[in-house]
Structures are given as C-alpha cells and as structure tokens.
DSSP file (Angstrom, degrees, kcal/mol; ACC not computed):
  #  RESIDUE AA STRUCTURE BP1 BP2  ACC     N-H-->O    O-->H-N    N-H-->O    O-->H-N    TCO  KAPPA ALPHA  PHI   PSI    X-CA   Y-CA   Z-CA
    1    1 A X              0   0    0      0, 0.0     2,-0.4     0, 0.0     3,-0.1   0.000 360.0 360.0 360.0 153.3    0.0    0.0    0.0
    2    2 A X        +     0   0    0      1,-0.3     0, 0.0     0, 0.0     0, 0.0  -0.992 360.0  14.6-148.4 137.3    1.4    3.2   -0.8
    3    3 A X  S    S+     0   0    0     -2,-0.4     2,-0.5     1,-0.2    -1,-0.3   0.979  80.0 168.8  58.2  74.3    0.1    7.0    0.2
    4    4 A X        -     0   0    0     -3,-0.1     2,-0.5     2,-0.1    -1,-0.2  -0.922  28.1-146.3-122.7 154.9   -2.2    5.8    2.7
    5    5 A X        +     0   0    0     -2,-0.5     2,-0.4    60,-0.1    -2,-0.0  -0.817  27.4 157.7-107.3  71.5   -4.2    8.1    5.4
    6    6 A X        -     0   0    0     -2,-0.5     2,-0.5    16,-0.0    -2,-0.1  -0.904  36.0-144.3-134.0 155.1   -4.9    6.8    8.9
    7    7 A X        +     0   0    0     -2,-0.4     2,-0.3     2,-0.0    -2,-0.0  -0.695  43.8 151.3-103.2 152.6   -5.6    8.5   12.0
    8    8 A X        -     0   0    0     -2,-0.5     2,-0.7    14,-0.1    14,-0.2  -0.985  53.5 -98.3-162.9 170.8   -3.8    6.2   14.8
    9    9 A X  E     -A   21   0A   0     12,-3.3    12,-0.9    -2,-0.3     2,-0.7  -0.822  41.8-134.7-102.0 133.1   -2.1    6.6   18.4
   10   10 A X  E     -A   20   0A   0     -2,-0.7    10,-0.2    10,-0.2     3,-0.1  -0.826  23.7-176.5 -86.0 116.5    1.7    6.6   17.6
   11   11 A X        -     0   0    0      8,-3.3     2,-0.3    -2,-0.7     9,-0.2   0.863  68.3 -20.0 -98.5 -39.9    3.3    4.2   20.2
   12   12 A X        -     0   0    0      7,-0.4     2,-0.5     5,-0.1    -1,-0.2  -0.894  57.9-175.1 173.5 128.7    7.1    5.1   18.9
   13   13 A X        +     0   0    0     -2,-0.3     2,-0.2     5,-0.2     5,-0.2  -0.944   7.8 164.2-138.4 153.0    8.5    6.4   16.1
   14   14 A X  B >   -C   17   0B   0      3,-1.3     3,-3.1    -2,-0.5    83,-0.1  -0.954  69.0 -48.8-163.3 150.4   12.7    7.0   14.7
   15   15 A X  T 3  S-     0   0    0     -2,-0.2    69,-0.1     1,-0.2    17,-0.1  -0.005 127.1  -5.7 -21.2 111.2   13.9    7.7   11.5
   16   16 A X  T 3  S+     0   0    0     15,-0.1    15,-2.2    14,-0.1     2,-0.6   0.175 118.5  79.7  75.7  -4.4   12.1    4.8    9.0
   17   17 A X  E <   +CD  14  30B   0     -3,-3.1    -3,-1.3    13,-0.2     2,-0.2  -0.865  51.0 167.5-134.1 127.5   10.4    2.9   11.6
   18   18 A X  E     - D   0  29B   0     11,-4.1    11,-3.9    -2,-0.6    -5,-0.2  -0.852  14.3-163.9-121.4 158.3    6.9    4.0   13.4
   19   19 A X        +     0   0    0     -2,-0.2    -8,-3.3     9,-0.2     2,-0.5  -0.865  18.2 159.6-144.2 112.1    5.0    1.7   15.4
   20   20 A X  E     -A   10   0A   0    -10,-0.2     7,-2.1    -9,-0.2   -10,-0.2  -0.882  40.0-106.4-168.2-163.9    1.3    2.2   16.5
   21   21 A X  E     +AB   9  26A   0    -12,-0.9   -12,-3.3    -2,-0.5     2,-0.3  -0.611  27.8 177.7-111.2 128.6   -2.2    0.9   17.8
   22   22 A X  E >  S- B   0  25A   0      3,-4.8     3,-7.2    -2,-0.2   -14,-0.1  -0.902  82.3 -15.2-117.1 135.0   -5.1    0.7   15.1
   23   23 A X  T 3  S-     0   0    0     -2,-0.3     3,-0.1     1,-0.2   -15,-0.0   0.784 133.8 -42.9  51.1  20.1   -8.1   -0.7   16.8
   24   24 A X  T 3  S+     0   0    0      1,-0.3     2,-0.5     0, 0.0    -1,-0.2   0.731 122.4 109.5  71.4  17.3   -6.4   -2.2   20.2
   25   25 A X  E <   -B   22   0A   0     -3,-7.2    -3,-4.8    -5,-0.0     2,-0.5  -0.953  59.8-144.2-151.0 162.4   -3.7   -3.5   17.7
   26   26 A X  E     -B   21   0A   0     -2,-0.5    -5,-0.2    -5,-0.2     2,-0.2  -0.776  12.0-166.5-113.3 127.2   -0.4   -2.6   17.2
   27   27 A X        -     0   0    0     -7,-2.1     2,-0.4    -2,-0.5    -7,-0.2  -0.402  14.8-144.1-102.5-175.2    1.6   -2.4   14.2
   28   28 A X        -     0   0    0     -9,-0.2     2,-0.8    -2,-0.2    -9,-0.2  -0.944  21.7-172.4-137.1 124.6    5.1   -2.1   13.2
   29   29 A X  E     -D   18   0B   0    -11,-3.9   -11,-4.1    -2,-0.4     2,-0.3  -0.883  10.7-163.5-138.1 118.9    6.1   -0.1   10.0
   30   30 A X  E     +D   17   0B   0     -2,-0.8     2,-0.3   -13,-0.2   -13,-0.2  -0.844  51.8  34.6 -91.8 148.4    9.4    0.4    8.1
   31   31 A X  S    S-     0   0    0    -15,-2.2   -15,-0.1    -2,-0.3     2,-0.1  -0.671  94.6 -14.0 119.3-173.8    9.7    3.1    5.8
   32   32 A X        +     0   0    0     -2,-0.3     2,-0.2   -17,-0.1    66,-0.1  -0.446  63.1 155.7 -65.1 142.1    9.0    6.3    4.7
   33   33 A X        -     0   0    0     64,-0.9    64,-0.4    -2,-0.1     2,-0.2  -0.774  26.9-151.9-139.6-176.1    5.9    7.9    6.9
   34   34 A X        -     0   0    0     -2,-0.2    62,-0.3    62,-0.2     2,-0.3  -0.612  10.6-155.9-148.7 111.9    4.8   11.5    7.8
   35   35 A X  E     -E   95   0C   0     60,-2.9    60,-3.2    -2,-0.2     2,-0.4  -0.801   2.0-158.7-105.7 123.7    2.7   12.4   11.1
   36   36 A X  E     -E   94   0C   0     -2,-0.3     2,-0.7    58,-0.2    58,-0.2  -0.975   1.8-166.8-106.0 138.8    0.5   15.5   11.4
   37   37 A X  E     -E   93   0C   0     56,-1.3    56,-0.6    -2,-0.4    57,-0.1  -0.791  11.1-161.9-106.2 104.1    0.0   16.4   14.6
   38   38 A X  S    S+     0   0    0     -2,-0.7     2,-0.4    54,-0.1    -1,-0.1   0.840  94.5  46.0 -58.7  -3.9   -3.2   19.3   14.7
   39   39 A X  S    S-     0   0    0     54,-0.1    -1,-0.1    53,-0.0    53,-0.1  -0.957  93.7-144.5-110.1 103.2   -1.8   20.3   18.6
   40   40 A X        -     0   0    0     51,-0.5     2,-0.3    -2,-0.4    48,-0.1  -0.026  20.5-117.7 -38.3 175.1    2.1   20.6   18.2
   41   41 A X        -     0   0    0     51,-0.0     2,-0.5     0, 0.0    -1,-0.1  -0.798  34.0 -89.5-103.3 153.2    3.8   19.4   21.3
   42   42 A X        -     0   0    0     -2,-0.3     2,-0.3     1,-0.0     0, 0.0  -0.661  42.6-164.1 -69.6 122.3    5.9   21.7   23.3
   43   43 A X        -     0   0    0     -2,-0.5     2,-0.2     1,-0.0    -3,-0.0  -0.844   9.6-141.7-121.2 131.3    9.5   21.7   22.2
   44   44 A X        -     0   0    0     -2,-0.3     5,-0.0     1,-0.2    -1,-0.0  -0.533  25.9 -96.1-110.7 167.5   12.1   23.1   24.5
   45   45 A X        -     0   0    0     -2,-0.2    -1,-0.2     1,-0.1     3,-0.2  -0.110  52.6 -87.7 -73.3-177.0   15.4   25.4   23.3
   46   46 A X  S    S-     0   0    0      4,-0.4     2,-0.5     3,-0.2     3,-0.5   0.537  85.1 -16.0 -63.1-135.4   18.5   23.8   22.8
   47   47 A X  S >  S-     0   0    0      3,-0.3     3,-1.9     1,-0.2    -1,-0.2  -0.599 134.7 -14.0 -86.9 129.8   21.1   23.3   25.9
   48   48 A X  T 3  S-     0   0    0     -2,-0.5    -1,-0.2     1,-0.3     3,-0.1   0.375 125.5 -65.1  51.2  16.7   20.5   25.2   28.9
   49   49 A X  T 3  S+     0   0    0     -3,-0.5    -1,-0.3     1,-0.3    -3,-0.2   0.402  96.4 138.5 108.8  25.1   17.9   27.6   26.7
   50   50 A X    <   +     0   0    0     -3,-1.9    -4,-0.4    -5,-0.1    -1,-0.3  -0.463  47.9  19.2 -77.9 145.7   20.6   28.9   24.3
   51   51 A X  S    S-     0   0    0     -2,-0.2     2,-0.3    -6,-0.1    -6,-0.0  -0.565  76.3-113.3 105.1 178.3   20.1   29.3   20.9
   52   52 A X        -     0   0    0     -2,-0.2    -1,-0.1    -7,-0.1     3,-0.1  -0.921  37.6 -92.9-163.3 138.7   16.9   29.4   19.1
   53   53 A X        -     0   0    0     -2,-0.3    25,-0.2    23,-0.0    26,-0.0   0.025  52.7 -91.6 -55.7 158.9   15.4   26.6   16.5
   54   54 A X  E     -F   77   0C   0     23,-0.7    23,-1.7     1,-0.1     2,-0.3  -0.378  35.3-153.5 -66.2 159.3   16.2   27.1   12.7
   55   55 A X  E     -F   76   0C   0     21,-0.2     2,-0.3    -3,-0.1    21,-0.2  -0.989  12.7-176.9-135.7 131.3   13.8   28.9   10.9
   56   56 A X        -     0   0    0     19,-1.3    48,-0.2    -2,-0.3     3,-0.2  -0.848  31.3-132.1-134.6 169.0   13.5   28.2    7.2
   57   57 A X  S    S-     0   0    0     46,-2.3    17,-0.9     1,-0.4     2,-0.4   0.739  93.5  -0.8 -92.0 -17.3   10.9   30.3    4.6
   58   58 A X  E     -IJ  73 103D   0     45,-2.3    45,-3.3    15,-0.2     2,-0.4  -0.925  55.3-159.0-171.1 138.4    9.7   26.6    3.2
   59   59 A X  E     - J   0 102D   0     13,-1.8     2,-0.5    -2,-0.4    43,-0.2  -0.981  16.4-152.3-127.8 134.9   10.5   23.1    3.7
   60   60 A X  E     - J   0 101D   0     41,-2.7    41,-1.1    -2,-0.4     2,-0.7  -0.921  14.3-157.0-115.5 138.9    9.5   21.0    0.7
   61   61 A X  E     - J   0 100D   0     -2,-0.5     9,-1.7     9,-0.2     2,-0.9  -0.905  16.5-121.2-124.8 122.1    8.7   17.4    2.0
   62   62 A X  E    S-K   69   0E   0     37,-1.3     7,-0.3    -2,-0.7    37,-0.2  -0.532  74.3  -9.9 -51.3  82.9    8.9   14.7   -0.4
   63   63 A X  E    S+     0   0E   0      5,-1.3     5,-0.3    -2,-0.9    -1,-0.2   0.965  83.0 143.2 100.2  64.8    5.9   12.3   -1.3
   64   64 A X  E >   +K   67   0E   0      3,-0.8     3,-3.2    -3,-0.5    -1,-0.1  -0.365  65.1   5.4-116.4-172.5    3.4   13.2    1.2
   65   65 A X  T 3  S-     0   0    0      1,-0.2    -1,-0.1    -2,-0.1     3,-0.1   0.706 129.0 -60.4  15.2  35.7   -0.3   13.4    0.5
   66   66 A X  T 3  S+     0   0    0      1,-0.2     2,-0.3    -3,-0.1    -1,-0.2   0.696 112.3 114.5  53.5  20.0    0.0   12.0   -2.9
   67   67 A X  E <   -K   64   0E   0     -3,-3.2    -3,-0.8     1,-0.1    -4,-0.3  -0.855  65.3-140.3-109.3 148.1    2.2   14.9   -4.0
   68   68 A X  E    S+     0   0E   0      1,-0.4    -5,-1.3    -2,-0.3     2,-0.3   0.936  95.6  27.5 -68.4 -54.7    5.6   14.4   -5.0
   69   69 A X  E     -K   62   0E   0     -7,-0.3    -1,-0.4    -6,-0.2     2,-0.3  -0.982  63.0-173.2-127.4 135.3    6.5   17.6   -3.3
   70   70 A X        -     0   0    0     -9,-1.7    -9,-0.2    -2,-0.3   -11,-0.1  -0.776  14.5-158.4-119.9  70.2    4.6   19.1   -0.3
   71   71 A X        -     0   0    0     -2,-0.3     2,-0.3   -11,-0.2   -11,-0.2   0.038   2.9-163.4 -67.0 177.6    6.1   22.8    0.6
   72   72 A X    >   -     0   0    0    -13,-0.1   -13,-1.8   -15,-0.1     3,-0.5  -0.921  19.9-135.8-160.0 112.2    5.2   23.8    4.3
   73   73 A X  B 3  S+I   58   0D   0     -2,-0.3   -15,-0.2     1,-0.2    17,-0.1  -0.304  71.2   6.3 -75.0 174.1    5.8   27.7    4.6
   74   74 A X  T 3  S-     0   0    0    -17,-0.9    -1,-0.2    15,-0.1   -17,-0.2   0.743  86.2-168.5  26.7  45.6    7.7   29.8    7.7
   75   75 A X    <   -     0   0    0     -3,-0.5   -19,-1.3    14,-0.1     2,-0.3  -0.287  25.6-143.8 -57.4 160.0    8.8   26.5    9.2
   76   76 A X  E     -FG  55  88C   0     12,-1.6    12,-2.1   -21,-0.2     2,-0.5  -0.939  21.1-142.5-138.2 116.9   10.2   26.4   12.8
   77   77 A X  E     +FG  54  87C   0    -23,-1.7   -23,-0.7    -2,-0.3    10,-0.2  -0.892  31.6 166.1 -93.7 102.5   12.9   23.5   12.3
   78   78 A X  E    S+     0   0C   0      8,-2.2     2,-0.3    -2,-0.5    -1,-0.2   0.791  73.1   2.5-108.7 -38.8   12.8   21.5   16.0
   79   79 A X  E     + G   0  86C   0      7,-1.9     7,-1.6     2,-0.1     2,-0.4  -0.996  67.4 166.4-151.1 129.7   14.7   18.4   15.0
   80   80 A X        +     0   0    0     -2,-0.3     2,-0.3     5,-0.3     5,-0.2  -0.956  10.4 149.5-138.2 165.7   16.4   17.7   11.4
   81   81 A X  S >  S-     0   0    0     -2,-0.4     3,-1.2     0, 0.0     2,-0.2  -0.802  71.6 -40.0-171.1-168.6   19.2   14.5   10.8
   82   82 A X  T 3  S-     0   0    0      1,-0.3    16,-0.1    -2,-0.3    17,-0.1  -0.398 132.0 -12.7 -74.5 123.1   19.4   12.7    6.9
   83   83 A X  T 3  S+     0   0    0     -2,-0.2    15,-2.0     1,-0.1    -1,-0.3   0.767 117.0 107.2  40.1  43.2   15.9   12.3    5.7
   84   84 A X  E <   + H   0  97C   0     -3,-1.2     2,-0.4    13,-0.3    13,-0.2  -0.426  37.0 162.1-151.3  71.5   14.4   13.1    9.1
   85   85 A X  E     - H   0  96C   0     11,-1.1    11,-2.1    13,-0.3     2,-0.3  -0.817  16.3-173.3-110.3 130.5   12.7   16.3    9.9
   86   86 A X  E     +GH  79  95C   0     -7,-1.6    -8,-2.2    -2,-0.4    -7,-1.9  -0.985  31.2 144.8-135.3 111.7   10.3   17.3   12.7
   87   87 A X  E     -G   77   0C   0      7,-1.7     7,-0.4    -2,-0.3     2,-0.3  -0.269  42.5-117.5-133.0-125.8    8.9   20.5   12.4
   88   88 A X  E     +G   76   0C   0    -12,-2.1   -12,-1.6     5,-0.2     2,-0.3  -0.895  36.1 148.6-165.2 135.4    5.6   23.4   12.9
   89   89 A X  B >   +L   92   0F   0      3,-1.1     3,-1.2    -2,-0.3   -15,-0.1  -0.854  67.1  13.0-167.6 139.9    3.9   25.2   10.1
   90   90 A X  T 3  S-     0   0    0      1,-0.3     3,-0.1    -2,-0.3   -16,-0.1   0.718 131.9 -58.3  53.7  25.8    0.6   26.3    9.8
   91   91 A X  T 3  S+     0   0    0      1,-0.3   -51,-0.5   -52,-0.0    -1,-0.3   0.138 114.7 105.6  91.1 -25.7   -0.1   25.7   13.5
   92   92 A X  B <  S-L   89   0F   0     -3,-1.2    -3,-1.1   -53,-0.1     2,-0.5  -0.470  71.7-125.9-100.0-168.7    0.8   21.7   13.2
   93   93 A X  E     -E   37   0C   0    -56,-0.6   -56,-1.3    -5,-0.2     2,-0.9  -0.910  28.0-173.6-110.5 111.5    3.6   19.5   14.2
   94   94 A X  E     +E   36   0C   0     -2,-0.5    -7,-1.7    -7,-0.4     2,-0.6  -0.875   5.8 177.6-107.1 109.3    4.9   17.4   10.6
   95   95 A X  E     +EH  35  86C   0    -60,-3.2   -60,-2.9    -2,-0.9     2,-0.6  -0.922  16.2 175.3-112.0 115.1    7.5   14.8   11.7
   96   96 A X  E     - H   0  85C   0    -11,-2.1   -11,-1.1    -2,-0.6     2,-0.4  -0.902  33.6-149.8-147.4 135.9    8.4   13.0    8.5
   97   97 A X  E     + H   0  84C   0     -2,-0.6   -64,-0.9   -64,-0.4   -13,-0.3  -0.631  63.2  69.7-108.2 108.0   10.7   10.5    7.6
   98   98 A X  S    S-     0   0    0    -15,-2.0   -13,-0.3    -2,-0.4     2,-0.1  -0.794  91.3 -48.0 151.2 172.7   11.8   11.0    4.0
   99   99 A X        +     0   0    0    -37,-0.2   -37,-1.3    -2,-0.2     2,-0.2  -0.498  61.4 155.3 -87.6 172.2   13.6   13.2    1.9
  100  100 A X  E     -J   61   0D   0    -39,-0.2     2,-0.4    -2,-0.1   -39,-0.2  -0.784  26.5-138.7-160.1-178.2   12.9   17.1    2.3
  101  101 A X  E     -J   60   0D   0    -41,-1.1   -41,-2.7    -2,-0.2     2,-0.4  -0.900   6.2-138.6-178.9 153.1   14.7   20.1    1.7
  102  102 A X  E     -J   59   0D   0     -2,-0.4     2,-0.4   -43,-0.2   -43,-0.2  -0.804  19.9-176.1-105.7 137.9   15.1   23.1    3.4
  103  103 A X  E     +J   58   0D   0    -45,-3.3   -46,-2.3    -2,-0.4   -45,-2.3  -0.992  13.8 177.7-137.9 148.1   15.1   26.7    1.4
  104  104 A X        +     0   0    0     -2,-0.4     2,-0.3   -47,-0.2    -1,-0.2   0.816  57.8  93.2 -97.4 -57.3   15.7   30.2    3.0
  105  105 A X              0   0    0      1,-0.2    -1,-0.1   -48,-0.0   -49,-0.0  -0.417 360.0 360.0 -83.5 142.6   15.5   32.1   -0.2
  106  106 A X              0   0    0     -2,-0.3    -1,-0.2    -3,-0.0    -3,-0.0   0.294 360.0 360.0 -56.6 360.0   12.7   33.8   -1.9
C-alpha cells in the first residue's frame, strides 16, 4: 500500500520505523511515513535555553499526501538529521521520515 491516510495513536517512532495501535492493535512499519499532529507538542530550546530553533521560509517534503512535493511555509525547524525532519507550520507539528529540503530564499 502506498500513500495511505490513517488517523492512529503513535506508540514510537525514529527515523524509517513507526510503530502504532489501530483498533487495540499494534503495528510495526518500516519506511517512509509523515505524522501531522493538529496540537504541536511543546518543544524546548536547545542546551541550557541557548540558541533558538532554525527557521527556514519553506520546507518541501517529499511524497506526502499524494504529491511528490509538499512545501510547508515559515517552518520552525525542532529536529532535522538525513531524511528526518520534525517541524511546525501552519499551527501543526509534521515529523516525517523521507527526503525534504530546506530553502531560506525567496
């Protein structure tokens, strides 16, 4: 199955592997995924509050909704690694596992 849409409880999730409960059962999934969350979570500043998270003007997220490319304006950047980005735009929280790219300029 490929571009599929289900609302579920997320038991644990890391770069390519999510696991969580449909119906009182729990699956296990490798690959690429994307989680919106419509309440971000509270995300705290870096070490000992210094710093402040990256801010990018669009982050374009790779194969999400059945678009190739998904742009996500004024992102606030909480977590990024290789093909692993968790951020907030448009009031949610998108942690998705896949490739992305980040652009500052116009």
């Amino acid at each position: 199955m490929t571009n599929v849409t289900i609302k579920a409880d997320v038991l644990s999730l890391n770069p390519g592997t999510l696991k969580i409960r449909l119906a009182d059962k729990d699956y296990d999934y490798s690959g690429n995924f994307t989680i919106i969350l419509d309440k971000p979570r509270e995300h705290k500043t870096s070490y000992f509050g210094f710093g402040a998270p990256e801010k990018a003007k669009f982050v374009i997220l790779n194969n999400v909704l059945k678009q190739t490319t998904f742009p996500l304006a004024d992102a606030t950047i909480w977590e990024k690694k290789k093909n692993y980005v968790v951020l907030e735009s448009a009031g949610k929280e998108w942690i998705h596992s896949g490739g992305y790219t980040i652009q500052n300029s116009p």
